[in-house]
Backbone as CSV, one residue per row, in Angstrom:
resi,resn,N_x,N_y,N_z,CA_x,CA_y,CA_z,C_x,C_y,C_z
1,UNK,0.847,-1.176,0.000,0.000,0.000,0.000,0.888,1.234,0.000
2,UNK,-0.040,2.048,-0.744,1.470,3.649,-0.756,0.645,4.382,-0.061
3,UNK,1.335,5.328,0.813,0.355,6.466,1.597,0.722,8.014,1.141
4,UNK,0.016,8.696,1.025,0.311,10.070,1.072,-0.353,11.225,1.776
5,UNK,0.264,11.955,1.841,-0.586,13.118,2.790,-0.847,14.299,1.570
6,UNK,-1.737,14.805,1.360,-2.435,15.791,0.723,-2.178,17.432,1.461
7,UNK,-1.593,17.679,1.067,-1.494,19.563,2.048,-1.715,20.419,0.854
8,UNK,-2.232,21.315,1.630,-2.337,22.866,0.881,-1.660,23.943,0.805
9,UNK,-0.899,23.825,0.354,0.854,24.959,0.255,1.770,23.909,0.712
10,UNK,2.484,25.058,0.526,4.133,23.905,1.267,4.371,24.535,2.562
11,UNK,5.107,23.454,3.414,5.341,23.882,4.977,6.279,25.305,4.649
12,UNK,6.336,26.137,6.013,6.906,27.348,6.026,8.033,27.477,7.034
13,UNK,8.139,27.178,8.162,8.975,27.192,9.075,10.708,26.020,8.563
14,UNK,11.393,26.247,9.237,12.192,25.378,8.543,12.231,24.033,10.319
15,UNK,11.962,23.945,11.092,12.038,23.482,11.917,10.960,22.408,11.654
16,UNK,9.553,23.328,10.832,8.849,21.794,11.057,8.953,21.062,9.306
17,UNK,9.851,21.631,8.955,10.553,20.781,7.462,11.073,19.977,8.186
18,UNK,12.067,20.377,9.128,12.965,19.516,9.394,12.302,18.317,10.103
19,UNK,11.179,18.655,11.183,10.855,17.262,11.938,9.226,16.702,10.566
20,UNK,8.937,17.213,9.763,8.926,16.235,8.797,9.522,15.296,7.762
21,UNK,10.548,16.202,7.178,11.619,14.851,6.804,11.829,13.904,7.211
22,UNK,12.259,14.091,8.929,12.702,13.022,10.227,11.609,11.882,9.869
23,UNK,10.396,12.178,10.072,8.762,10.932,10.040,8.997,10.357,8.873
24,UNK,8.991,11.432,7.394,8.924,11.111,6.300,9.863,9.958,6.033
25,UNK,11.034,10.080,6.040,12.020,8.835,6.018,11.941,7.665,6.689
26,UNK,11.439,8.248,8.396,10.957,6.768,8.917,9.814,5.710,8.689
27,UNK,9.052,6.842,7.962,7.801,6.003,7.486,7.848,5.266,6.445
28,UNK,8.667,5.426,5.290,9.101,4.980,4.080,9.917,3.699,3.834
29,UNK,10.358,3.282,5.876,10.688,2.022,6.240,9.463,0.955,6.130
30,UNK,8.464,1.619,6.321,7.196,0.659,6.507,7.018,0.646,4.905
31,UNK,6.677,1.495,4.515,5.500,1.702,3.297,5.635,2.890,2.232
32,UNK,5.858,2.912,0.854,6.104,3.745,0.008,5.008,5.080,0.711
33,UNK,5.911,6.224,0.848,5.488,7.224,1.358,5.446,8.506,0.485
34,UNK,4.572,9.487,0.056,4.866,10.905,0.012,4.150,12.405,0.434
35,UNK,4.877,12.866,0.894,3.716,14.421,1.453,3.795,14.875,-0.289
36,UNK,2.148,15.737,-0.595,1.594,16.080,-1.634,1.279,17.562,-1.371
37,UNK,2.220,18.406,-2.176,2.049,19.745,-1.674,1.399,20.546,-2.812
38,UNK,0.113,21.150,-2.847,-0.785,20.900,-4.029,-0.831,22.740,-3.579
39,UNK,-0.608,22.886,-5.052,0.036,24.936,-5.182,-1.325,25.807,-4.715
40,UNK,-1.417,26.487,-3.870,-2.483,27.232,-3.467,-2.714,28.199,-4.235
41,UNK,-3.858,28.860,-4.701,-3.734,29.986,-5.690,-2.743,30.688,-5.287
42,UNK,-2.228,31.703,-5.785,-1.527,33.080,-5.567,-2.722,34.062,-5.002
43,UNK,-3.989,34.045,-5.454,-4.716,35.341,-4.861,-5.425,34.976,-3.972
44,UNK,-4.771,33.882,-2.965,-5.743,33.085,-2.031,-6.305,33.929,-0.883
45,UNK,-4.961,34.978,-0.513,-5.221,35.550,0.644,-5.973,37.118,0.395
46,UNK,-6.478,36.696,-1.089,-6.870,38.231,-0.892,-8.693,37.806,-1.163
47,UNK,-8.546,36.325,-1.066,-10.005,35.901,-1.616,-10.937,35.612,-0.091
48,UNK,-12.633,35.908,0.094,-13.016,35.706,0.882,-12.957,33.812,1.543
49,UNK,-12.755,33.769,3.390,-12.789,32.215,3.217,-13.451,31.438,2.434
50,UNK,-14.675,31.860,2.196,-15.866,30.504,1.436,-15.180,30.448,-0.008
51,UNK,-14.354,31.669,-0.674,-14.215,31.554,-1.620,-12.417,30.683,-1.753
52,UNK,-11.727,30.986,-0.753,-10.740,30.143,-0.932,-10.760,28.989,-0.628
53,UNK,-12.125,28.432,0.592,-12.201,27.079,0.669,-12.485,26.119,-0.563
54,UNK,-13.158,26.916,-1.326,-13.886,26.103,-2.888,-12.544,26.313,-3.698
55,UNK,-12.039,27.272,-4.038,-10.900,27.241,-4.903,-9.928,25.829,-4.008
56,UNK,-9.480,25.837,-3.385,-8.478,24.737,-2.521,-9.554,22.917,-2.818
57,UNK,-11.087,23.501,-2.379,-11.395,22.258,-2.519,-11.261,21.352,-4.183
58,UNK,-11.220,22.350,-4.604,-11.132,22.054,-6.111,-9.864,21.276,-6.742
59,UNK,-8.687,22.162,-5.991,-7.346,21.158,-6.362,-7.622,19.961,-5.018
60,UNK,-7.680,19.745,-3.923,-8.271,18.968,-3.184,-8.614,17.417,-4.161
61,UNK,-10.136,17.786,-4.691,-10.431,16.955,-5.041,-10.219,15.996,-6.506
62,UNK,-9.354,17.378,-7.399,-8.662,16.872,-8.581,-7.732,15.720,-7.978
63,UNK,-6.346,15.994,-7.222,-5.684,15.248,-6.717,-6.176,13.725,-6.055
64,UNK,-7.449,13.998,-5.758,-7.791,12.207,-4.858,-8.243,11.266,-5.769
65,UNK,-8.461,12.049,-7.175,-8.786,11.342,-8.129,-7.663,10.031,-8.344
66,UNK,-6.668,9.949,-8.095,-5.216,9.016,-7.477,-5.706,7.682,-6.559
67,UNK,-6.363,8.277,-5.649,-6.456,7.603,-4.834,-7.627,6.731,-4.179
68,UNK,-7.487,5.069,-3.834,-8.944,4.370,-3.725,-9.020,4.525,-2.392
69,UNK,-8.601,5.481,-1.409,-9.365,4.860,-0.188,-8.615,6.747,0.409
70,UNK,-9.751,7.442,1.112,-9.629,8.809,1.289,-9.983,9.079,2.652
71,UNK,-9.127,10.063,3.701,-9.650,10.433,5.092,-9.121,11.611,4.995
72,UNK,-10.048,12.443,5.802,-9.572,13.589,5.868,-9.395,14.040,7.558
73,UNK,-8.654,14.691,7.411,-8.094,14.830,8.931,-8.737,16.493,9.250
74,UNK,-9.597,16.361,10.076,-10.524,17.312,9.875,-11.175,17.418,12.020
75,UNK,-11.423,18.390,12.112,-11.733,18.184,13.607,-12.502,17.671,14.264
76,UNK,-13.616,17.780,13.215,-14.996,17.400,13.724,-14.768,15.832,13.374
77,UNK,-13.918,14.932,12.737,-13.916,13.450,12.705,-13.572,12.645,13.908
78,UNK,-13.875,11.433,13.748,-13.669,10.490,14.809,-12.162,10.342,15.444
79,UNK,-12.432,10.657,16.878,-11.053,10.584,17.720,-10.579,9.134,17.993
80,UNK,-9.643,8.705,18.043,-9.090,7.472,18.575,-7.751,7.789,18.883
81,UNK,-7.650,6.351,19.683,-6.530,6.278,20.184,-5.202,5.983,19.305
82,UNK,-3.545,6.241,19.627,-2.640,5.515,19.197,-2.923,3.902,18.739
83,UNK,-3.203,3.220,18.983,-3.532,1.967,19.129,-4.946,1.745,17.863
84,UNK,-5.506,2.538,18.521,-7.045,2.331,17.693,-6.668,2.566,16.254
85,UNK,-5.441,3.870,15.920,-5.295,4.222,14.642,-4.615,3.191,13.767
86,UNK,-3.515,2.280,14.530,-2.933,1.132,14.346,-4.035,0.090,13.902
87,UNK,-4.636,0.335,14.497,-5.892,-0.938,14.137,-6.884,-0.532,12.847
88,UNK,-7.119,0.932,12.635,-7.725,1.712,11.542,-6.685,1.172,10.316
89,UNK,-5.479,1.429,10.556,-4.169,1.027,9.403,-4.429,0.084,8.692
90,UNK,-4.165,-1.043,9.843,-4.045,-2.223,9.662,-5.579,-2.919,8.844
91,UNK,-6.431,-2.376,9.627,-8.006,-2.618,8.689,-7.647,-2.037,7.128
92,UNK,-7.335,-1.006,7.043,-7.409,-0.165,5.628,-6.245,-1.180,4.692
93,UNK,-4.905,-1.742,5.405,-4.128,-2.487,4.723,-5.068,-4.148,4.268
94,UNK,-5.430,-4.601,5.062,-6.572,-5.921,4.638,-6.962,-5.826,4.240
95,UNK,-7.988,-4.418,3.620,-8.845,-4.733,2.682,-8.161,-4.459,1.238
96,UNK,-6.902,-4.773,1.040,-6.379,-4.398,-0.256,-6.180,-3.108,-0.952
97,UNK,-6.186,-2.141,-0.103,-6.020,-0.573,-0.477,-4.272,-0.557,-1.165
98,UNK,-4.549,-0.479,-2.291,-3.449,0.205,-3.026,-3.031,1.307,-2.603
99,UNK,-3.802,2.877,-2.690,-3.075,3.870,-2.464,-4.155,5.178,-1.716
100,UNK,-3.678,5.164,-0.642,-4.562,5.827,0.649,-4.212,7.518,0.891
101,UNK,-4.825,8.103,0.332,-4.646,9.328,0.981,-5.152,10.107,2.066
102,UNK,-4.591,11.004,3.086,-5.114,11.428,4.004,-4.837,12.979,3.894
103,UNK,-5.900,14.174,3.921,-5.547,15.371,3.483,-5.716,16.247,4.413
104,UNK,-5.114,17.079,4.571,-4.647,18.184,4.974,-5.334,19.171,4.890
105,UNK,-6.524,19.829,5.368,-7.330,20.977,4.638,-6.482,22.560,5.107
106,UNK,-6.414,23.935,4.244,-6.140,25.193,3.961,-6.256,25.536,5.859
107,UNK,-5.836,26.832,5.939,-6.516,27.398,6.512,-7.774,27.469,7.567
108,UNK,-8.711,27.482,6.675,-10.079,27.836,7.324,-11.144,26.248,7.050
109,UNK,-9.826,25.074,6.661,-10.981,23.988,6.455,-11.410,23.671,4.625
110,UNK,-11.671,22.743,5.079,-12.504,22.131,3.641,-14.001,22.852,3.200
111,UNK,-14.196,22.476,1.793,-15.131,23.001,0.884,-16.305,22.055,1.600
112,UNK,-17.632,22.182,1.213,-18.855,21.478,1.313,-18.572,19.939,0.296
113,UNK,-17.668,20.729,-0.775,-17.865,19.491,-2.155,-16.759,18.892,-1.688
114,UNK,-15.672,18.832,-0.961,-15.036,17.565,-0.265,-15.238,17.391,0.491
115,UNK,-15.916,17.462,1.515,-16.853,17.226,2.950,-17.968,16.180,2.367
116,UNK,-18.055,16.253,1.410,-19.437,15.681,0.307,-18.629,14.284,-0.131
117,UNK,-17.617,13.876,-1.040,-16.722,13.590,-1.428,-16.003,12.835,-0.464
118,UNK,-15.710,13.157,0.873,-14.776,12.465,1.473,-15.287,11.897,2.977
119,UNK,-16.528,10.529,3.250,-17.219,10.904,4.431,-16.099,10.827,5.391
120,UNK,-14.811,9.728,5.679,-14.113,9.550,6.207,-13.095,10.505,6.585
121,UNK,-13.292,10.663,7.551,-12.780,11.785,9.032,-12.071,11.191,9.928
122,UNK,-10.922,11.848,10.569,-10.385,11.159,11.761,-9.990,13.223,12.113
123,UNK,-9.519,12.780,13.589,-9.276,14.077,14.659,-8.106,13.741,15.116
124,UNK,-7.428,14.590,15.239,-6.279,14.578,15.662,-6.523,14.820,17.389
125,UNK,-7.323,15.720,17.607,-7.444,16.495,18.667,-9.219,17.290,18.462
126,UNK,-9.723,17.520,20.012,-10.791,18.526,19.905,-10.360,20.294,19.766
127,UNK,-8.977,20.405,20.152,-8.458,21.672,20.301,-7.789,21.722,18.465
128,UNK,-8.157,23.023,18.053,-7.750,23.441,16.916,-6.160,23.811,16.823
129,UNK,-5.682,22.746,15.622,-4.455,22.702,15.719,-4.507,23.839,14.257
130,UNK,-3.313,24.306,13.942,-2.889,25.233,12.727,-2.526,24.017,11.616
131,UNK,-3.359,24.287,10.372,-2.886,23.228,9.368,-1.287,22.598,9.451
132,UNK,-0.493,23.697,9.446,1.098,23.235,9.302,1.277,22.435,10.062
133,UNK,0.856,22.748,11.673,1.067,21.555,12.647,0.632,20.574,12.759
134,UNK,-0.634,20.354,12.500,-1.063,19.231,11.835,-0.503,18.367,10.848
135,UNK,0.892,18.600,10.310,1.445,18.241,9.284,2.293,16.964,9.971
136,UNK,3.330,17.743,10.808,4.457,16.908,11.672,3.519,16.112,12.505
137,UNK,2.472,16.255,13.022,1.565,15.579,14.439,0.913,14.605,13.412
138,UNK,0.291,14.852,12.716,-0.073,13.191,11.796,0.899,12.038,11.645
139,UNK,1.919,13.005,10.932,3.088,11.737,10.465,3.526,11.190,11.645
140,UNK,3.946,11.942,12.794,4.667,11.063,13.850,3.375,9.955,14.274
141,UNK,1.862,9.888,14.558,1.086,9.332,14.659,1.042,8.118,13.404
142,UNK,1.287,8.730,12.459,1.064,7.772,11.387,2.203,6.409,11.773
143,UNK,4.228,7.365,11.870,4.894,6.632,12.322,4.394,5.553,13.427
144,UNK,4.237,6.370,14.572,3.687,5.436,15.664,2.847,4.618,15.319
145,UNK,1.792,4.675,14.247,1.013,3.623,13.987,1.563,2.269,13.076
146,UNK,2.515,2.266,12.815,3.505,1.071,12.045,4.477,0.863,12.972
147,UNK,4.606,1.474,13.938,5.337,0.918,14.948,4.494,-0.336,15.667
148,UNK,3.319,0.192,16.318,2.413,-1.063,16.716,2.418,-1.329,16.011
149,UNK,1.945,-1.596,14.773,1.274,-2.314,14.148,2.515,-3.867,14.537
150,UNK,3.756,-3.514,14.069,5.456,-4.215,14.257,5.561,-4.379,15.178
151,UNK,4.862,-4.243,16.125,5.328,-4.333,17.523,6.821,-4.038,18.031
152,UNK,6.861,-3.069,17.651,8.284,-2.212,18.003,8.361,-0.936,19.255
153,UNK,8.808,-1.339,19.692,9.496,-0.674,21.173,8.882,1.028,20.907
154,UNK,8.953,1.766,19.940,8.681,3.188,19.795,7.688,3.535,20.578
155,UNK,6.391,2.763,20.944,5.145,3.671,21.697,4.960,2.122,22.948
156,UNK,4.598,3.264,23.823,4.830,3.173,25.570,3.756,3.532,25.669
157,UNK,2.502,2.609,25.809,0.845,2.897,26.157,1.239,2.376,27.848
C-alpha cells in the first residue's frame, strides 16, 4: 500500500521541514510514502474564506482522483486512540487498499464538495491545531502507527 498526505501549500517554518523529513524517512521504512504539496492559488489571501475554501477544494479533489481509499483529517472526525489508529491502518491495509490518501485541509478547512466527497474523518485532537502543525503531528502518529502495528518498542501505552 502507498500512503500520502495531501497539504495545501508547502510547509513554512524550517524546523517543522525539518521534523517532517525526520517521520517522512521513517515512514518509508514501513511503506512507500509521500507528502503532496498541491500549489495554493496566488490570490488566495486576498479571496473571501468561502471563496478560498472552494478554490483549494477544487485542487483537493482533482488530486484524490489518485487515490482508492480517502480520510480527511478534519476536527470534527472520529477521535481514537494511538492503538485504535494502528488498528484503523491495519483494517485499511486488509482490505487491499493500493493507495490511501489522508488530506490536509487550507486554513479555514474544507469546501462542502469535499466534505461531500470524502465521508471519512479522523481528529487529531478537539483543540484546533494550525494546518502546518497538523502536518508533523499526523506523520509522527502515522509513524507510531507502524510501529504497533510491528510491535516495536517506539510507543509506551
Amino acid at each position: 500500500m502507498k500512503i500520502a498526505v495531501l497539504n495545501i501549500g508547502r510547509t513554512g517554518d524550517s524546523w517543522l521541514k525539518d521534523g517532517l523529513a525526520l517521520y517522512e524517512n521513517r515512514l518509508r521504512h514501513y511503506v512507500p510514502f509521500e507528502m503532496v504539496y498541491l500549489q495554493e492559488p496566488r490570490s488566495a489571501k486576498n479571496q473571501s474564506e468561502k471563496m478560498q475554501k472552494e478554490n483549494e477544494g477544487k485542487l483537493i479533489l482533482s488530486a484524490l482522483e489518485n487515490y482508492d481509499y480517502r480520510v480527511l483529517l478534519d476536527e470534527r472526525g472520529k477521535m481514537m486512540s494511538s492503538t485504535g489508529f494502528s488498528n484503523f491502518l491495519q483494517n485499511v491495509m486488509n482490505r487491499g487498499t493500493r493507495n490511501l490518501a489522508f488530506v490536509t485541509g487550507g486554513p479555514y478547512g474544507f469546501s462542502a464538495e469535499v466534505y461531500q466527497a470524502v465521508p471519512e474523518r479522523i481528529s487529531l485532537s478537539e483543540m484546533t491545531l494550525s494546518h502546518q502543525m497538523v502536518r508533523l503531528l499526523f506523520l509522527e502518529q502515522l509513524y507510531r502507527g507502524f510501529t504497533i502495528i510491528r510491535g516495536e518498542p517506539y510507543h509506551h501505552a
